[in-house]
C-alpha positions as CSV (number, residue, x, y, z in Angstrom):
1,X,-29.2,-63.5,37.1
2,X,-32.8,-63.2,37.3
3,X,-34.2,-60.2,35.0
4,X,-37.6,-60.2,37.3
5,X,-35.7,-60.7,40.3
6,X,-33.9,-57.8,39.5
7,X,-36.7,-55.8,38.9
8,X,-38.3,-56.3,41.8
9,X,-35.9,-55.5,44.1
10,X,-34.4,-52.3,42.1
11,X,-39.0,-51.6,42.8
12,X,-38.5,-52.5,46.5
13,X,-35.3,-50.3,46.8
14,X,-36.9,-47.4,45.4
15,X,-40.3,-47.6,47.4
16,X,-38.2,-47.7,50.2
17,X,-36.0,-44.8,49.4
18,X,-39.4,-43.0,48.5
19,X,-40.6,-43.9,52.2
20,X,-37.7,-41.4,54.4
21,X,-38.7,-38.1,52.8
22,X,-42.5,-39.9,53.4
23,X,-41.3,-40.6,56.9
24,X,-39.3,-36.8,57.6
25,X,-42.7,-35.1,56.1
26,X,-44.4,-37.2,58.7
27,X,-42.7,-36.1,61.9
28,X,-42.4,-32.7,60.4
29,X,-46.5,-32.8,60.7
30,X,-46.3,-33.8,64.3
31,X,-44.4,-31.5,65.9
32,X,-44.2,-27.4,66.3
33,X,-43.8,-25.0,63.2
34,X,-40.1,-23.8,64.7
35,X,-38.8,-27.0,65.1
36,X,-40.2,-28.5,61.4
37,X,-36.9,-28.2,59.5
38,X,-34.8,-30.2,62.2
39,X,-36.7,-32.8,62.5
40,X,-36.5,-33.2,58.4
41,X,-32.8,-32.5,58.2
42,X,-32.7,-35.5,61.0
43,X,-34.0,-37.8,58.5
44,X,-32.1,-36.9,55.6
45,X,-28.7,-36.3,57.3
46,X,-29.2,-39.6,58.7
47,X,-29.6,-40.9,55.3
48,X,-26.3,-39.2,54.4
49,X,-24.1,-40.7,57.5
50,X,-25.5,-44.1,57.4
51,X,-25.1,-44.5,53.6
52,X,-21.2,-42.8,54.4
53,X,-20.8,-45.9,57.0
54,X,-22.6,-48.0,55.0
55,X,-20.3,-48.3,52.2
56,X,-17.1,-48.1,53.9
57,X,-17.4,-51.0,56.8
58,X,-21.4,-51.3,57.5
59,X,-21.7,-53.6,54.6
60,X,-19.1,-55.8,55.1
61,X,-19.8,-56.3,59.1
62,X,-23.3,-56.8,58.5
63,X,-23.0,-59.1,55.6
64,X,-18.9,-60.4,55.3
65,X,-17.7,-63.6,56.0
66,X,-17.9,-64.4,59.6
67,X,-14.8,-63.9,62.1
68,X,-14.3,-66.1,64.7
69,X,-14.2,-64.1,68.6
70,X,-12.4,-65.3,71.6
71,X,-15.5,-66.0,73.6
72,X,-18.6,-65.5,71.6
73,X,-17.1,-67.8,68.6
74,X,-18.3,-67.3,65.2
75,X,-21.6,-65.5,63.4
76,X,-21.4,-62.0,65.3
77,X,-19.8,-60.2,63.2
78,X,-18.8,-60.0,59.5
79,X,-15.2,-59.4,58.2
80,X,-13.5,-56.7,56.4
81,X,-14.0,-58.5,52.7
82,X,-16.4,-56.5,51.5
83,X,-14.8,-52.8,53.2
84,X,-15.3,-50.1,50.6
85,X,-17.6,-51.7,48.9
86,X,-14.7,-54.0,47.5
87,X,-16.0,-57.3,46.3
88,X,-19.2,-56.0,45.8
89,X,-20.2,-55.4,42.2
90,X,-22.7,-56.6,39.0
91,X,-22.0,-59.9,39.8
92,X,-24.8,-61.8,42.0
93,X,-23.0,-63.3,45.6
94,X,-23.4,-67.2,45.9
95,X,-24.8,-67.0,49.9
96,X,-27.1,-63.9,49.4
97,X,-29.4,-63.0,46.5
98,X,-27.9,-65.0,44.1
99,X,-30.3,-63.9,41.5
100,X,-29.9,-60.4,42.0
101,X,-26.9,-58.1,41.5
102,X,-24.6,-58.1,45.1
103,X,-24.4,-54.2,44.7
104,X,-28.5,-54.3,44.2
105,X,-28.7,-56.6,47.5
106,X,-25.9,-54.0,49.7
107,X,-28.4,-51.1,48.4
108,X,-31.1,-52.8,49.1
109,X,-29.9,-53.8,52.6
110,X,-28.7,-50.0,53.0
111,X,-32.4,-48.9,52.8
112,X,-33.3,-50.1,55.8
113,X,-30.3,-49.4,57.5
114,X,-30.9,-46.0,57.0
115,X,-34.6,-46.0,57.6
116,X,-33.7,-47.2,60.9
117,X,-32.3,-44.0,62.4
118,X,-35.1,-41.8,60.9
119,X,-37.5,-44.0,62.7
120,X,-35.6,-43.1,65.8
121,X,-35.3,-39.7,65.8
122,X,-39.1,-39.7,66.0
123,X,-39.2,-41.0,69.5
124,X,-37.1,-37.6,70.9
125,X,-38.9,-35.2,68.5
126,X,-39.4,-32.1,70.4
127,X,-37.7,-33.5,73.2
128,X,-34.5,-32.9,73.2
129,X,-34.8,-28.8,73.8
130,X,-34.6,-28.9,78.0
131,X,-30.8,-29.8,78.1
132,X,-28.6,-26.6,77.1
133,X,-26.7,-25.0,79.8
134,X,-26.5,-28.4,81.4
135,X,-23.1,-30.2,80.6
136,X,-22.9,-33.4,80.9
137,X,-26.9,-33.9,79.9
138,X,-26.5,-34.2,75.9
139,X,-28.1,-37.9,75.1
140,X,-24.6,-38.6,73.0
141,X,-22.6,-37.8,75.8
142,X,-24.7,-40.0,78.0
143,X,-24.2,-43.0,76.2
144,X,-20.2,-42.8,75.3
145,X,-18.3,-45.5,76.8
146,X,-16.2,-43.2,80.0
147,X,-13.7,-45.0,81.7
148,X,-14.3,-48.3,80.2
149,X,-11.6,-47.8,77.3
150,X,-10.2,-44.4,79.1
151,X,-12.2,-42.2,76.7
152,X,-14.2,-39.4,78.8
153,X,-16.6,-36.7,77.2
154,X,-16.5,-33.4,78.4
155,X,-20.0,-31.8,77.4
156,X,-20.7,-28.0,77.3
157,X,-23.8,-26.4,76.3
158,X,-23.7,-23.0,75.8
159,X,-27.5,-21.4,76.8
160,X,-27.7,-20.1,73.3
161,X,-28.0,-23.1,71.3
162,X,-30.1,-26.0,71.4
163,X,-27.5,-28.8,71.5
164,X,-24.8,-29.5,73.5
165,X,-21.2,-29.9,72.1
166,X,-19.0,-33.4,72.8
167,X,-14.8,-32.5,73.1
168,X,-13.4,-36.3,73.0
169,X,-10.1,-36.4,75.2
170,X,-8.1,-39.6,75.3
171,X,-6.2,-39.9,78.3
């Protein structure tokens, strides 16, 4: 283990931590005093779910040992060795980082993962407000998989609120 290497990237974590409240204070600028503290809470609860997912099987598909598939062979998509953050400690991995900590390289990794959806929330900032009382219009809804895997979203909106509600039904 590298003691500079280490320190470097505990810096780069950190700066990029430091860069989503940057990022939510950002987009809180651009858009209209009422609608300030959602687009904030955006950022930060996305920080929150994607760190959840992160450490319980984001890690380990990004990053784990690769799993062969029927069609598309190997090098999609990681395996379940690293789920819970098992596997992943103080000691450095021998294919990534190997002069780092692993759990300094999964944090590291996680940063950007969940910079990602902050990023994205900005494009629909203040744009999202037309679609209550419409079911069926919520952008989640939209983009479930319906009859593919029999799974269909009923979506209600009552005029009240901003944002629609999602009931999953299995059939």
């Amino acid at each position: 283990m590298d003691s500079g290497d280490t320190a470097w990237m505990l810096m780069s974590t950190a700066l990029v931590m430091i860069m989503l409240p940057g990022l939510a204070l950002f987009y809180g600028g651009l858009v209209h005093r009422k609608n300030v503290l959602s687009t904030v809470m955006h950022s930060f609860f996305g920080l929150a779910l994607v760190t959840v997912v992160w450490v319980i099987v984001g890690f380990t598909l990004a990053f784990g040992p690769d799993v062969p598939l029927p069609i598309l062979g190997s090098g999609f998509i990681g395996g379940l060795d690293f789920a819970m953050f098992n596997n992943v400690g103080l000691v450095p991995s021998t294919v990534y980082a190997v002069t780092v900590p692993f759990v300094l390289f999964a944090a590291f990794q996680l940063m950007f993962a969940a910079i990602t959806p902050a990023l994205i929330t900005g494009a629909f900032a203040e744009q999202i407000h037309g679609i209550a009382g419409t079911p069926g219009k919520h952008p989640v809804c939209r983009t479930l998989p319906k009859d593919s895997v029999s799974l269909f979203a009923t979506c209600s909106a009552p005029s009240s609120t901003w944002s629609g509600t999602c009931r999953l039904q299995w059939t």
